[in-house]
C-alpha positions in Angstrom: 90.3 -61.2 46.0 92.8 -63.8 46.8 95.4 -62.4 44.4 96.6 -59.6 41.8 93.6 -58.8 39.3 94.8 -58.4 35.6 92.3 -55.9 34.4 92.2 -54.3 31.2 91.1 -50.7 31.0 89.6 -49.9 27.3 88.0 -47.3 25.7 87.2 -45.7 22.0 88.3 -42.2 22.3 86.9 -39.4 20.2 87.1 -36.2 23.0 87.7 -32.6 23.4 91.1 -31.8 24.6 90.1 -30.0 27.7 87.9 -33.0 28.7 90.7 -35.9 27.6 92.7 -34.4 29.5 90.7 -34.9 33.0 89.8 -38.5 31.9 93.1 -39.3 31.4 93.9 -37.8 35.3 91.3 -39.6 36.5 92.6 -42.9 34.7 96.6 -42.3 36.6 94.8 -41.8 39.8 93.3 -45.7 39.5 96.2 -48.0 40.4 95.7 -50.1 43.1 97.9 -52.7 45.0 95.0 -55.6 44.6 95.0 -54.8 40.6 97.0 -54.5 37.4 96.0 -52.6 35.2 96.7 -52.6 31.0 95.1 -49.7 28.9 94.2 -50.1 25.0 92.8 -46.9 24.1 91.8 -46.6 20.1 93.0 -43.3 19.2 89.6 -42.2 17.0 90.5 -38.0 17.3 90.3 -35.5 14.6 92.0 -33.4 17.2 96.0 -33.3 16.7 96.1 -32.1 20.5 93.8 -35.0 21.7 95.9 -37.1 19.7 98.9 -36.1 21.4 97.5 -36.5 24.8 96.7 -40.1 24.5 100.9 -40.4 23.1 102.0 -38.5 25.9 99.9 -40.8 28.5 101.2 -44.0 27.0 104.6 -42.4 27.6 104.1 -41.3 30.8 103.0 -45.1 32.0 103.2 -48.5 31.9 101.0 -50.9 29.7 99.6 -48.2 27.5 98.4 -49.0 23.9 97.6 -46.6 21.5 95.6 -48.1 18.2 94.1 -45.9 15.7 91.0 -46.6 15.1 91.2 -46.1 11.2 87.8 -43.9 10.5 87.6 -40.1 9.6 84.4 -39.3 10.7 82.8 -36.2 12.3 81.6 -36.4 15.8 79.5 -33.2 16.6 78.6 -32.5 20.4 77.4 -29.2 22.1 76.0 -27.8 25.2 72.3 -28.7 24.5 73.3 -33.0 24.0 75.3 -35.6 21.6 74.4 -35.9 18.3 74.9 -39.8 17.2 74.1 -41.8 14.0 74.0 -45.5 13.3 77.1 -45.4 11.5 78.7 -43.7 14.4 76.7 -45.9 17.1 78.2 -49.5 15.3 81.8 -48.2 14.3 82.0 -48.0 18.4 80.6 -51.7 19.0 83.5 -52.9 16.7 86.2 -51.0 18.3 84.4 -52.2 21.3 84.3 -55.6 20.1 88.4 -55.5 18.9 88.7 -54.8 22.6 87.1 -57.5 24.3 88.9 -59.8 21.5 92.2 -58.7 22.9 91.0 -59.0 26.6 90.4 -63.0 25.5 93.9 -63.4 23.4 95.7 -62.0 26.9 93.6 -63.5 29.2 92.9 -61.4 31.7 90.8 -61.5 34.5 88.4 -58.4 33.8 87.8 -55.5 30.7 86.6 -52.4 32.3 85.0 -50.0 29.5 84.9 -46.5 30.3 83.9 -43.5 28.4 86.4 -40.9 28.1 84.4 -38.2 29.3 83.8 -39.9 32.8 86.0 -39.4 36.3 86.2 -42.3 38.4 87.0 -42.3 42.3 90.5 -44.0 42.7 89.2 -47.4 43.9 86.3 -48.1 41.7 88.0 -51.1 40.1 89.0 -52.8 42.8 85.5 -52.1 44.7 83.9 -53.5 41.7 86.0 -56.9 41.5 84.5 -56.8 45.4 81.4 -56.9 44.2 81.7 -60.5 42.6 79.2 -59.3 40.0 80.3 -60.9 36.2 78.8 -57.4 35.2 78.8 -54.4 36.5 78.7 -50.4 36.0 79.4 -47.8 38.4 76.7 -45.3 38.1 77.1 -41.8 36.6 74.4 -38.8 36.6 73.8 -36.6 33.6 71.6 -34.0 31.9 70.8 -35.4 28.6 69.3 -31.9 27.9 70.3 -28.6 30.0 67.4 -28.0 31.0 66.0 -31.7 32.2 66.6 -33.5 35.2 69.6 -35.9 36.3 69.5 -39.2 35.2 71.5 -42.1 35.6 73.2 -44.3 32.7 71.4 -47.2 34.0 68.0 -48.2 33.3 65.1 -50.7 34.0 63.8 -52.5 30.3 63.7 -51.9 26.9 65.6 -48.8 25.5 65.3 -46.3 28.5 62.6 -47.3 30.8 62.9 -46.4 34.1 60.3 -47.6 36.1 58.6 -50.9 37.3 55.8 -52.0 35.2 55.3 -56.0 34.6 53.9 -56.9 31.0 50.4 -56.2 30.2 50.3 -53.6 33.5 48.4 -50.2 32.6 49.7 -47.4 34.7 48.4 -44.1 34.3 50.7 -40.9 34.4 51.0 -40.3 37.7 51.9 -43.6 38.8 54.2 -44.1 36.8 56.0 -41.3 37.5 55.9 -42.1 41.5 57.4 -45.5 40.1 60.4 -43.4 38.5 60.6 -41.5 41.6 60.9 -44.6 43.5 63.9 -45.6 41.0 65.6 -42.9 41.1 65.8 -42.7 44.7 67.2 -46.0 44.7 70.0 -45.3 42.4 71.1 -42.3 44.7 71.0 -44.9 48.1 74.4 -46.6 48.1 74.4 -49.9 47.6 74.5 -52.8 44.6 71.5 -52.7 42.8 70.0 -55.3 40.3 69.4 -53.2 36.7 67.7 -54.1 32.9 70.6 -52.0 31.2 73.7 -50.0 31.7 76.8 -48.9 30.0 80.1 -46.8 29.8 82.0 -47.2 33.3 81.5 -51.3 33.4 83.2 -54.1 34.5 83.1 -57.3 32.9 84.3 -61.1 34.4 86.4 -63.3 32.4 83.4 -65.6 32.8 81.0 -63.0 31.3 83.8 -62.5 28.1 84.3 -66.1 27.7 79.9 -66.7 27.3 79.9 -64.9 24.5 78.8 -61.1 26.0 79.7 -58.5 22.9 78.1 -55.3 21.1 77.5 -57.0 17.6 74.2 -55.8 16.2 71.6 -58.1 16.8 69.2 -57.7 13.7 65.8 -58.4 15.1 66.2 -55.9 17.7 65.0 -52.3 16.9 66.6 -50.9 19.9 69.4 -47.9 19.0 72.6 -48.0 20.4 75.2 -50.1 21.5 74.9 -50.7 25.0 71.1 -51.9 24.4 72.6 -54.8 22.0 75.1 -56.1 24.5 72.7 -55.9 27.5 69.9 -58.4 26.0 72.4 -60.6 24.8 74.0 -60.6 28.4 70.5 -61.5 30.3 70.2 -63.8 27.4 73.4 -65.4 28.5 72.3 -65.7 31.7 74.2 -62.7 33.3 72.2 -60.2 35.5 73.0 -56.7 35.4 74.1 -54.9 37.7 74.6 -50.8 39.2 76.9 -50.0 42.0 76.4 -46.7 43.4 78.8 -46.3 46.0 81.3 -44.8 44.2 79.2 -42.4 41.8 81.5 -41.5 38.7 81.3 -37.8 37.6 80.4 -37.4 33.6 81.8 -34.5 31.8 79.3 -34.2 29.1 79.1 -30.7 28.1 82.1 -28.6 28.0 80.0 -26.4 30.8 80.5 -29.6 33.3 84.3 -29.2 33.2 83.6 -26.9 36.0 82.7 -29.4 38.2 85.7 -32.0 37.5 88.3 -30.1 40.2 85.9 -30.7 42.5 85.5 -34.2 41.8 89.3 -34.9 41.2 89.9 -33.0 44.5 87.3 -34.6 46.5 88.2 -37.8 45.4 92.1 -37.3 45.4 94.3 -40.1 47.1 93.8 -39.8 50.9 95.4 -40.3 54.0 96.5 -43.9 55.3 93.2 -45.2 57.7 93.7 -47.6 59.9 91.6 -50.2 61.6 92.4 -50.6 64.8 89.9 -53.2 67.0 89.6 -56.3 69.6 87.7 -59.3 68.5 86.8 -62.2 70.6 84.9 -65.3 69.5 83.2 -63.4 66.9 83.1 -65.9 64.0 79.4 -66.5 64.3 77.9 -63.3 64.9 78.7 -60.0 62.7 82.6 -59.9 61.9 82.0 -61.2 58.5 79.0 -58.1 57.7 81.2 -55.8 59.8 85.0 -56.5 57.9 83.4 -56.8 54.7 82.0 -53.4 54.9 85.2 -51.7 56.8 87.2 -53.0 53.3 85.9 -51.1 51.3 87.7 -47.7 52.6 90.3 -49.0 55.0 94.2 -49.4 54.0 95.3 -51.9 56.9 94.1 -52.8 60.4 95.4 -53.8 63.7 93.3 -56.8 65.6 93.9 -58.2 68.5 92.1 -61.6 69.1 91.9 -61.3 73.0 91.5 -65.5 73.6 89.2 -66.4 70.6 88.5 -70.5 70.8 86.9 -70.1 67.5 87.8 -69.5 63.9 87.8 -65.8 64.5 91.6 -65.1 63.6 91.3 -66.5 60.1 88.5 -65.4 59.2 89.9 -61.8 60.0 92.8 -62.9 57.8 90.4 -64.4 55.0 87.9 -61.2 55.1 90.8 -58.8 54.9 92.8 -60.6 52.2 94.8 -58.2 50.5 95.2 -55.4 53.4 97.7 -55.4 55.4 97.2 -56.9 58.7 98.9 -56.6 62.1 97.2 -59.2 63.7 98.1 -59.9 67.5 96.8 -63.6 69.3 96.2 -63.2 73.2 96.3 -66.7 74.5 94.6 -65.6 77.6 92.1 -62.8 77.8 93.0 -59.4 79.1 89.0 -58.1 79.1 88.6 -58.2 82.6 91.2 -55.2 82.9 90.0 -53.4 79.8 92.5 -50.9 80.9 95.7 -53.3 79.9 93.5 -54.8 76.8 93.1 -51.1 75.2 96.5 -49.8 75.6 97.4 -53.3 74.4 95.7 -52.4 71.2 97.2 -48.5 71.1 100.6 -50.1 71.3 100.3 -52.6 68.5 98.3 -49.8 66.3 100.7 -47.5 66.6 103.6 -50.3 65.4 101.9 -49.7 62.0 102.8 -45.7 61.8 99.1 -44.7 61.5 97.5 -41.2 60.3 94.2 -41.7 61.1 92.3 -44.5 63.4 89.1 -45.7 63.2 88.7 -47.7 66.3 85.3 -50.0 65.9 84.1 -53.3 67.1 83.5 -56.3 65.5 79.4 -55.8 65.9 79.3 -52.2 64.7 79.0 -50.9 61.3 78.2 -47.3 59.7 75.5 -46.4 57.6 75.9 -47.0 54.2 76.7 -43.2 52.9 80.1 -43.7 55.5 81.7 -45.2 52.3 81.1 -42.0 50.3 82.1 -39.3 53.1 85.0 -40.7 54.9 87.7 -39.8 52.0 86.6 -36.3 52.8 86.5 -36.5 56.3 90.6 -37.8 56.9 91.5 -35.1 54.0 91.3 -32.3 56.2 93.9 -30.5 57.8 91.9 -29.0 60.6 90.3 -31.8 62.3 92.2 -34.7 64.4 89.1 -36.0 66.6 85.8 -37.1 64.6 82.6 -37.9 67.0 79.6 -40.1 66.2 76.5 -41.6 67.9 76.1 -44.6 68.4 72.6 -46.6 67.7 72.1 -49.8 69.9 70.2 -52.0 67.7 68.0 -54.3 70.0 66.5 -56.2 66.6 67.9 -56.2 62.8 65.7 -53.0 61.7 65.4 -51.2 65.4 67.2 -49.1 68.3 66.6 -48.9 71.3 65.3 -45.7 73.0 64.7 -44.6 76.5 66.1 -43.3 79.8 68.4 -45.8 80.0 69.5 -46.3 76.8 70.0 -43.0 74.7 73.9 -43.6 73.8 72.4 -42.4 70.2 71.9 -38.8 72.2 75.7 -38.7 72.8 78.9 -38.3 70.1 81.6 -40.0 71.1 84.8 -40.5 69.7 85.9 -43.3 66.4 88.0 -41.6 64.4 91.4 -39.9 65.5 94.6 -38.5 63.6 97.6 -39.7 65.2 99.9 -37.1 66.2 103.4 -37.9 67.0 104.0 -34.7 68.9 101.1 -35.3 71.4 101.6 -36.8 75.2 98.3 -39.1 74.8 96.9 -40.2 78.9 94.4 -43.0 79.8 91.9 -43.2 82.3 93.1 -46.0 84.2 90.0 -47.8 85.3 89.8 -51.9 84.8 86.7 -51.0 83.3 84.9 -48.3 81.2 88.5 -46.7 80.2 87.8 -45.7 76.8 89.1 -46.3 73.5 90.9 -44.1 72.9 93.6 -42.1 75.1 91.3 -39.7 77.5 92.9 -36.1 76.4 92.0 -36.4 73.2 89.6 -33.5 72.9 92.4 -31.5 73.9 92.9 -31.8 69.8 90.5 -30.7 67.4 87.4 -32.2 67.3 84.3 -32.2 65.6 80.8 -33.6 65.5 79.6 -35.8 62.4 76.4 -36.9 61.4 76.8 -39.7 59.9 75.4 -42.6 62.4 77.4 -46.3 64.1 75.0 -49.0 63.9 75.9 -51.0 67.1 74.5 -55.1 66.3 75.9 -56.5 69.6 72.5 -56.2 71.3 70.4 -57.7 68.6 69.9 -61.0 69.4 68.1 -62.1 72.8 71.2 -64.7 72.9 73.7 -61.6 72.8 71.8 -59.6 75.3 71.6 -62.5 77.9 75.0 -63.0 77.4 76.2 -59.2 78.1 74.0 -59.2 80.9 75.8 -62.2 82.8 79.1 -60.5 81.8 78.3 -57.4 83.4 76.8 -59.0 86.8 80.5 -61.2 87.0 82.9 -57.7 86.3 80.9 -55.3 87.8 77.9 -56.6 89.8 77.9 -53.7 92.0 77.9 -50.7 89.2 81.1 -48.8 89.8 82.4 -48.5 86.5 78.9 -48.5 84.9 74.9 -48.3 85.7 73.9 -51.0 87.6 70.2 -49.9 86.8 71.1 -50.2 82.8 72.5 -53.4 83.3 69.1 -54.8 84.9 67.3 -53.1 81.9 69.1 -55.4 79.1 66.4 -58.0 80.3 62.9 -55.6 79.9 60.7 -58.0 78.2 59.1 -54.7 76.4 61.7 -51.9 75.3 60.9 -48.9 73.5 62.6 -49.6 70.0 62.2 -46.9 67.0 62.6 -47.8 63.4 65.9 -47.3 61.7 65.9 -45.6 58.6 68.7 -45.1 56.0 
């Protein structure tokens, strides 16, 4: 994003006090400094106290509009499911519809519809404009009966089919039902995922708005409900659908699943400030661009010194991180041949910044993809200051290299620290080999996680040579490393192992 977002937040609401009242927390929680956010809720309650939550939250905060909805009807819900009707099913499409009119009128940028039974992590918005998708839901799990299984809002064709099957396939039973397993295990990977339908936590472009998409009834369709309708006239439109799933929203459908929304709302509560903190060098062409687009996703601001780049390295840091803030520090001349002076370099201008916690990576090294979901947890505790990780060396795009010489995947090291302004933090003053980080850290608490660093820089045979003729000019005698690992980078035959998610 390259500026402000206007985005407005609507929704029908006809809800339970008790489970209005969450949604609503879970809607303060979203503000963002790369968005703006306008709510038009349409007041459609029976309930006076559901009524007079939805006053008090446009009282409480800014751009908040209230409309009544103008029906009386009866919406009946229990623990066993919803119980829906047509009439019920198309007076939500035109409140639906009156909202994406408005979005048009005011011209914003993107109309977010969300149920008001669902919690959303604080930065779902804003990781959705990320996704540069002109539609797009955050996925949600639910029980549509007690006593059946978890199922995503999302789905593959037709009403509710959720599985692969191409016209004019015959699958029997069972294969069709390894096919849904397939699905399903797809939705619970993180990633962006291409769908057939979805609905109730989605983002919609101005672009998408502007085509035409909308939840009128089309007639020669038999398929019920709302989302269906607006779905095949989107693919019509030419606007794949997609699921993101790195964020999963939490849906309070029974009163029974309030129990679970403090959890949620605590686990997903606004976290400490993370930092970034690395050195780049000449890095334009090989994996900043993967590695920074990832790392924005969680971070709040970063610290990067470009030690000599005489590339485009610098601004693309400054294009990939748009919207963070960024401490970034040019060395003319490269310190790297006294790593010692380079790292503390980098401590120094981190610590400009007022940090809590640092993640210190470089520019070729990326975490698995569940990192996104775990790390709010991981800086929200109070007992830990030092996290440890292994570290895979990845010798092609899907393998790591394992052997005698190279088992850094065997050993956790440290990439994620608290700051502490009370402790006296010591290198290890060696030009090479020093560390990252200060060497008395584990005099703090630490712990081991298992969630894995993917380490790209030896991936390419180009990369690898490269290192190699590095290592023979700074240390060609193997003081401040292995002077038998440094032979190995060359072995025309390693022993690589599949990487798997």
């Amino acid at each position: 994003m390259n500026e402000i977002s206007r985005v407005l937040v609507g929704c029908p609401v006809h809800q339970k006090p008790a489970i209005l009242k969450e949604f609503l927390t879970s809607l303060q929680r979203l503000h963002q400094p790369k968005i703006e956010l306008t709510f038009l809720f349409f007041d459609d309650n029976q309930d006076e106290l559901s009524k007079q939550l939805l006053t008090q939250f446009a009282n409480e905060n800014q751009n908040v509009t209230v409309r009544s909805s103008n029906y009386n009807d009866d919406y009946l819900s229990d623990e066993n499911t919803h119980y829906w009707n047509e009439h019920l099913v198309w007076k939500v499409a035109n409140m639906k519809d009156q909202i994406i009119q408005h979005a048009l009128e005011e011209d914003y940028d993107y109309l977010f519809f969300v149920d008001s039974d669902i919690l959303l992590y604080p930065q779902t918005i804003e990781h959705l404009i990320s996704s540069e998708k002109d539609i797009i839901s955050e996925i949600f799990w639910t029980k549509w009966q007690t006593e059946a299984h978890e199922q995503p809002q999302v789905w593959i064709s037709d009403v509710y089919t959720q599985w692969e099957q191409v016209r004019g396939e015959h699958l029997s039973d069972e294969e069709k039902n390894t096919r849904y397993q397939e699905f399903l295990q797809k939705m619970r990977t993180p990633g962006i995922h291409q769908v057939g339908g979805l609905g109730a936590c989605t983002l919609i472009s101005k672009k998408a708005l502007k085509a035409g998409v909308n939840f009128k009834e089309i007639r020669n369709l038999s398929f019920w409900g709302e989302d269906r309708h607006f779905c095949v006239r989107a693919a019509a439109l030419g606007f794949p659908l997609y699921v993101d799933t790195y964020f999963p929203a939490y849906h309070i459908y029974r009163a029974s699943d309030l129990e679970g929304a403090e959890e949620f709302l605590g686990k997903t509560a606004t976290v400490p400030k993370l930092t970034l903190s690395m050195i780049v060098k000449n890095e334009s062409d090989r994996y900043l661009r993967q590695t920074l687009t990832e790392l924005r996703k969680y971070i709040h601001e970063a610290t990067i010194i470009d030690d000599g780049s005489t590339d485009n390295t610098a601004e693309l840091c400054i294009e990939l991180l748009d919207g963070i803030p960024l401490n970034l520090v040019r060395n003319e001349t490269s310190k790297f041949s006294n790593e010692i002076e380079l790292r503390k370099q980098q401590w120094s201008e981190t610590l400009k910044t007022n940090p809590e916690w640092i993640l210190n990576l470089d520019a070729d090294e990326v975490f698995e993809t569940k990192f996104v979901q775990e790390i709010s947890h991981l800086i929200s505790r109070k007992d830990i200051d030092v996290y440890c990780f292994r570290l895979f060396d990845f010798w092609d795009d899907a393998h790591y290299r394992e052997d005698p010489l190279w088992q850094a995947h065997t050993v956790y090291r440290p990439f994620l620290i608290r700051y502490r302004k009370d402790f006296e933090y010591t290198w290890k003053e060696t030009p090479q080999h020093c560390g990252r980080f200060p060497a008395n850290i584990f005099e703090l608490k630490h712990e081991l996680s298992n969630l894995r660093l993917k380490h790209l820089g030896w991936a390419k045979e180009e990369d690898r040579l490269d290192k190699f003729n590095r290592y023979q000019q700074l240390d060609p005698d193997g003081i401040y490393g292995d002077k038998a690992q440094y032979q190995s980078i060359l072995d025309p035959s390693p022993n690589l192992i599949r990487w798997t998610e």
